[in-house]
N, C-alpha and C positions, 0 to 999 in steps of 0.2 A: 371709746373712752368713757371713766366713767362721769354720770353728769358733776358730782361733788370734785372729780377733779377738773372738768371742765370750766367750773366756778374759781376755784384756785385758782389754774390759769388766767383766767381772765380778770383777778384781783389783781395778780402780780402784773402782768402784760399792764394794769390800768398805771400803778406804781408807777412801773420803770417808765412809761410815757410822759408820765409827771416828771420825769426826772431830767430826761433826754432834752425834752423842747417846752419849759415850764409857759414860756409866750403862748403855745400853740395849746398844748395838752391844757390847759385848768383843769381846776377838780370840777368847776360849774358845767363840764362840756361831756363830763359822765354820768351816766344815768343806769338804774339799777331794774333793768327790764327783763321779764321772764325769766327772772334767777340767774341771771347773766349780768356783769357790767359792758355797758357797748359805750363807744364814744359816739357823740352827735356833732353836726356839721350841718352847717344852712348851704342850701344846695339854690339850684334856682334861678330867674333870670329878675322880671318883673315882681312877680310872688315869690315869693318865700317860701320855700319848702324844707323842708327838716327832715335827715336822713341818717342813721344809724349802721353802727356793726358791730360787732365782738370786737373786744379791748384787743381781745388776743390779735385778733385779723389785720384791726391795724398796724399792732407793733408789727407782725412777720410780715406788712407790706412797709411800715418805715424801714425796716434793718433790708430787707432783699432791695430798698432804691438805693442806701446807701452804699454798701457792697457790691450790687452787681454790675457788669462792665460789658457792654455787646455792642453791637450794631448789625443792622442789616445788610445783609447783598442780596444782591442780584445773581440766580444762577437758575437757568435752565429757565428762564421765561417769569420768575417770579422770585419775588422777595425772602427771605428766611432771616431770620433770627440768629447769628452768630455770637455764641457769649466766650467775654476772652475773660470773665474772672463770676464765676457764682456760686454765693454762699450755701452751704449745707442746712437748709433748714428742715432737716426731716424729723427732728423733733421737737417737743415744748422747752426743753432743757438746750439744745443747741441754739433755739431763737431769743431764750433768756441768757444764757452767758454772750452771746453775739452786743448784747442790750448793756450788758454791764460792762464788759470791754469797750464801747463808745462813751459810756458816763465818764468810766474812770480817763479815760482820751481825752474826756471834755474839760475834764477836771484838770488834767494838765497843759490845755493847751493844745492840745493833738484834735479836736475837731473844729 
């Protein structure tokens, strides 16, 4: 991908963040680092430590914990991963309308 659309993305992904979980997401918790917006989070037990990603990374991990539906078993001596419902996110377009379909949810009621 190219980097100038990787920038886009990551505008738009910082957006729709804002929009979804306005408590969680502030505009104060985005930062405009190596040409990229990443969101930051205090991480840490005792100290304090401060830890970043790409906007985009976190929205396609908010929208895949909201959507997706599994559990594990047990089969053949170990544990697996069974998903009974997961989202498509194989593109930036499928994980931005995923985003706008929960706002507009939120807006009515539906989240």
């Amino acid at each position: 991908m190219k980097e100038r659309q990787i920038k886009k993305n990551n505008r738009t992904a910082m957006r729709l963040l804002m929009q979804l979980d306005p408590g969680h997401y502030e505009g104060r918790f985005f930062g405009y680092e190596d040409g990229v917006w990443e969101f930051w989070w205090q991480c840490g037990g005792l100290e304090p430590e401060w830890d970043c990603k790409p906007a985009f990374d976190e929205l396609h991990s908010y929208i895949f914990d909201v959507y997706a539906d599994g559990d594990a078993e047990f089969v053949d001596g170990s544990y697996s991963w069974v998903w009974r419902n997961k989202p498509d996110l194989s593109t930036a377009k499928k994980v931005f309308d995923l985003a706008k379909q929960l706002i507009e949810q939120s807006a009515g009621g539906g989240v």
